[in-house]
GUDREN-460424 format. One record per residue (C-alpha): residue number from 1; residue in three letters; y, z, x. Coordinates in nm, 2 decimals, padded with zeros to 4 digits, always signed. Example, Ala and Ser with C-alpha at 12.3 -4.5 7.8 and 13.67 -1.06 7.14 Angstrom:
BEGIN
R   i  aa     c2     c3     c1
R   1 ALA -00.45 +00.78 +01.23
R   2 SER -00.11 +00.71 +01.37
***
This chain:
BEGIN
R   i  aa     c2     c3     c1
R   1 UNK -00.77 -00.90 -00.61
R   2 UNK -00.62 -00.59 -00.55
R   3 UNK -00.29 -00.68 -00.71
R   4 UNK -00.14 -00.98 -00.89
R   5 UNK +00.16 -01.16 -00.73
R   6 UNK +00.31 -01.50 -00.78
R   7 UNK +00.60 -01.57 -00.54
R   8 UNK +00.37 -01.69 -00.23
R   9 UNK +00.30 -02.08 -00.25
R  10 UNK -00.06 -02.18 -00.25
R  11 UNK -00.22 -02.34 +00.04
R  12 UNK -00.53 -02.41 +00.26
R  13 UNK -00.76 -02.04 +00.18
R  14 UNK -00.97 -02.16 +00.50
R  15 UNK -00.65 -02.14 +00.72
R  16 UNK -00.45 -01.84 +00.91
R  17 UNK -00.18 -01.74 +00.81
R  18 UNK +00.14 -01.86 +00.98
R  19 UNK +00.14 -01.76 +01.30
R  20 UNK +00.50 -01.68 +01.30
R  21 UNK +00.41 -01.42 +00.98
R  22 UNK +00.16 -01.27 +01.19
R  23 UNK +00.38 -01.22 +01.48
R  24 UNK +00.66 -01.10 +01.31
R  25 UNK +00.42 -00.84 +01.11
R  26 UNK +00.25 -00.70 +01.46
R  27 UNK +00.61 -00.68 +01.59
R  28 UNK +00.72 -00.43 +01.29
R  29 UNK +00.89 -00.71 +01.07
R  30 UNK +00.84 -00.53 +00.70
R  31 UNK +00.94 -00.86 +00.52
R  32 UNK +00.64 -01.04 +00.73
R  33 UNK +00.42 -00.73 +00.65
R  34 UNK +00.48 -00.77 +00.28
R  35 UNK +00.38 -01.15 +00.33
R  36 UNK +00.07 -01.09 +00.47
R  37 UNK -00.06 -00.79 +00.26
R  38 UNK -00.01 -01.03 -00.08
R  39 UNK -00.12 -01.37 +00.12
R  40 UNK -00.43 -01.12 +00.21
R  41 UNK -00.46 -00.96 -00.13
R  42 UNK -00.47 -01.27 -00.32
R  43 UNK -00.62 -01.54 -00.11
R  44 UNK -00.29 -01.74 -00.08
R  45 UNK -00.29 -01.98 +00.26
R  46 UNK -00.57 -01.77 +00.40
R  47 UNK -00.96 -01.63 +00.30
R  48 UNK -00.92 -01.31 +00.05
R  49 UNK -00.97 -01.00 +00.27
R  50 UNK -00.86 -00.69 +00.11
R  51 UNK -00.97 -00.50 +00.42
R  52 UNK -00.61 -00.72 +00.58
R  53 UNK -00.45 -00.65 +00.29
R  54 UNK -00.49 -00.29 +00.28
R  55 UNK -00.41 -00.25 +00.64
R  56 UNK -00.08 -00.43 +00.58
R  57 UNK +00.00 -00.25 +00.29
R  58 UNK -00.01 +00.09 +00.50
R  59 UNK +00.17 -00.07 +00.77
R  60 UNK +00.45 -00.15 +00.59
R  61 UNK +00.42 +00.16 +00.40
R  62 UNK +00.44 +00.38 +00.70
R  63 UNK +00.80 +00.18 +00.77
R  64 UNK +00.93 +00.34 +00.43
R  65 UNK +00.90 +00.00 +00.27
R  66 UNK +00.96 +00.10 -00.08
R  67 UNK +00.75 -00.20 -00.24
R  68 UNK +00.42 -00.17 -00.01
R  69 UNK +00.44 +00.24 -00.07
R  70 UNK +00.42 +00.17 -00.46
R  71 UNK +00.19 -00.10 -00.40
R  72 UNK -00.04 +00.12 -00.23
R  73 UNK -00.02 +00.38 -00.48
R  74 UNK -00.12 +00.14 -00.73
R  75 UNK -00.44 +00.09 -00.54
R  76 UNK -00.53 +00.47 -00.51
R  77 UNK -00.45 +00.46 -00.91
R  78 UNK -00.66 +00.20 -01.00
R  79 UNK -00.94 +00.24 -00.73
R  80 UNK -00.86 -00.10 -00.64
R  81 UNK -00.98 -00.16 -00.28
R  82 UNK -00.95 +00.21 -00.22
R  83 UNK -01.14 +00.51 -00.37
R  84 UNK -00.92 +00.61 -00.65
R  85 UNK -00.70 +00.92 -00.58
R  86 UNK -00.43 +01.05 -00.76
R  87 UNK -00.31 +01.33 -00.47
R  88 UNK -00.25 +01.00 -00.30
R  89 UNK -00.13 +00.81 -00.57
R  90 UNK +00.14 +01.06 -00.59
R  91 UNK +00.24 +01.05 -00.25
R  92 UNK +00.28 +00.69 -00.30
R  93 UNK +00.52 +00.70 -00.58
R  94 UNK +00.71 +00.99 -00.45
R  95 UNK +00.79 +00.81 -00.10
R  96 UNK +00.85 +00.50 -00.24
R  97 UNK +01.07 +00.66 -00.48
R  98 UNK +01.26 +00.88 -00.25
R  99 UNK +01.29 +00.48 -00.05
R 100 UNK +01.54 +00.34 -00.34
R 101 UNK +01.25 +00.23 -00.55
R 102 UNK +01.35 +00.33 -00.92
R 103 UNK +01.01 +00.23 -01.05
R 104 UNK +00.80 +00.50 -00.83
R 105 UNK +00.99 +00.76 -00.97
R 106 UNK +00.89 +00.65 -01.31
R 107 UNK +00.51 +00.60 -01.18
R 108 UNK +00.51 +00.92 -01.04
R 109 UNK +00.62 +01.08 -01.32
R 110 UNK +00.38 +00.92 -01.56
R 111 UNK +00.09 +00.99 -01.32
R 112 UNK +00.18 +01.37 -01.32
R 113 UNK +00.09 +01.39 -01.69
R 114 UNK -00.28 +01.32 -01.61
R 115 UNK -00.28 +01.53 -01.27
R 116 UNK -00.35 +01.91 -01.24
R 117 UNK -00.08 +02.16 -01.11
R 118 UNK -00.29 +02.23 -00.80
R 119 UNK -00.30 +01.83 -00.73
R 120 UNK +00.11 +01.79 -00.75
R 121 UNK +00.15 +02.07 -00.58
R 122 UNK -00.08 +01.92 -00.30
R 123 UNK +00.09 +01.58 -00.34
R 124 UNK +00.39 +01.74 -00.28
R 125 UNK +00.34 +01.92 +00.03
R 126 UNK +00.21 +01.61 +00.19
R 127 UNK +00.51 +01.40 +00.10
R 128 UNK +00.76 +01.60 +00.19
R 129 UNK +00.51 +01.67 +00.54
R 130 UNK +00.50 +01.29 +00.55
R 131 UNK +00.64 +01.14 +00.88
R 132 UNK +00.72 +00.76 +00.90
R 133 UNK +00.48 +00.54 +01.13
R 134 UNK +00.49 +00.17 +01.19
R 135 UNK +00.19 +00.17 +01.39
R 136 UNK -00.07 +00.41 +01.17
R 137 UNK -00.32 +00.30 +00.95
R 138 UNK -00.41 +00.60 +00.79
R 139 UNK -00.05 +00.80 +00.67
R 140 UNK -00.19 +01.10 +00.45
R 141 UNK -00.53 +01.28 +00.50
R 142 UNK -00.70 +01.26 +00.20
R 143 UNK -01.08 +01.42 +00.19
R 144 UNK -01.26 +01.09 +00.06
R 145 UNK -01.39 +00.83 +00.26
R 146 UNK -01.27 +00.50 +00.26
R 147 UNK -01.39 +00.24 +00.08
R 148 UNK -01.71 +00.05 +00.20
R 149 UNK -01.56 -00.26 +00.06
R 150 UNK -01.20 -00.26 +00.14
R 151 UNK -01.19 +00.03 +00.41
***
């Protein structure tokens, strides 16, 4: 699991997800998006596939979600289902932050103790460089490949 969530109900893991989820999500819907990435995440109504899960989580991301952008700064933290990475970590927290979330701010903050200068500073000229896009995958470069597992 890439992160622990309990609001989505259980149901069938062989089955897809509800098609109307699905099409709202592809259509830009971030509420749908954030269904999918934890339904994805966590196995809930369809097979565990972090690969969908991570590719939701930038999605919604990339449409200044402020929940999906701490989300996927917890994976680059942890190394969960992406290669940890603190420059991206930070960028994370700082855009979901600077999105109304109060609790990237204090993420980022408590990530910076354990970062050097040159990283923050790097992190920081990327966020601020950052540009929002519904429709890409990959929002910040970062110089490590992605996961084999989780992509």
């Amino acid at each position: 699991m890439c992160l622990s969530s309990s609001r989505l109900p259980t149901r069938d893991p062989s089955s897809k997800p509800d098609r109307w989820y699905e099409k709202a999500a592809v259509q830009g819907q971030t509420d749908a998006q954030v269904n999918l990435e934890s339904m994805y995440d966590y196995g809930r109504g369809v097979p565990q596939d972090f690969k969908m899960a991570v590719k939701w989580y930038r999605r919604s991301a990339n449409q200044e979600n402020d929940l999906s952008q701490r989300r996927l700064g917890l994976l680059y933290e942890r190394g969960d289902c992406l290669p940890q990475d603190y420059v991206q970590t930070y960028i994370w927290y700082k855009l979901g932050a600077a999105n109304g979330g109060k609790s990237g701010a204090v993420l980022r903050d408590e990530l910076a103790i354990r970062m050097t200068s040159e990283q923050i500073s790097t992190a920081q000229k990327l966020a601020r460089a950052w540009k929002p896009n519904p429709m890409n995958a990959t929002p910040c470069p970062s110089k490590r490949p992605p996961s084999p597992t989780c992509g």
